[in-house]
N, C-alpha and C positions, 0 to 999 in steps of 0.2 A: 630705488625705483622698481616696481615691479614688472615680473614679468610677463607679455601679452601670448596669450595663447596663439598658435595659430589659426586661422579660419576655416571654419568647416566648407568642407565644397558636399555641391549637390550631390556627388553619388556616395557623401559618408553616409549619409539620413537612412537608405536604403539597406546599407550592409551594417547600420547597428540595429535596424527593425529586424534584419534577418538572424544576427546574433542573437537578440532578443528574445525572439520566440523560440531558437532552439533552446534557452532554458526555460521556455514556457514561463517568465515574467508576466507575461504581457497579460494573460487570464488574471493573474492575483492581483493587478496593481490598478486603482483609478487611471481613466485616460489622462489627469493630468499629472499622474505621477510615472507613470508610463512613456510617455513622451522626453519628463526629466529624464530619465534612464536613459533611452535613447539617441537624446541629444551630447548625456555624458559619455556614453560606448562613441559617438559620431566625434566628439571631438577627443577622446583619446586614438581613435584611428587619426584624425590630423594630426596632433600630436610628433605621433611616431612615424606618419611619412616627414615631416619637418624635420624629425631626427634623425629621420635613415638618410635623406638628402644632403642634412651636412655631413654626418659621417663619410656617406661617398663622397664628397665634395674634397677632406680632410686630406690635406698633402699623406703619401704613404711615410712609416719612418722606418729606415733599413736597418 
């Protein structure tokens, strides 16, 4: 069964348009390639808060 990504929240869109432009993608790419980019930077930040969450979640082991 595969695995379902987690869901992007509103304020990922915002902080992968800001990644984005800091490597200046955004000038070289059509807007609807541009967007893909962004929506992918958007949900590898969900991603990795869903990771960091179980990890803290994650019994400590002594």
């Amino acid at each position: 069964m595969p695995v379902k990504p987690p869901p992007m929240m509103e304020r990922d869109l915002p902080r992968a348009r800001e990644i984005a432009r800091s490597w200046n993608l955004l000038d070289q790419l059509s807007p609807t390639d541009a967007e893909s980019v962004i929506r992918a930077i958007a949900q590898g930040i969900a991603e990795g808060r869903s990771y960091g969450l179980e990890i803290g979640q994650a019994p400590l082991k002594t």
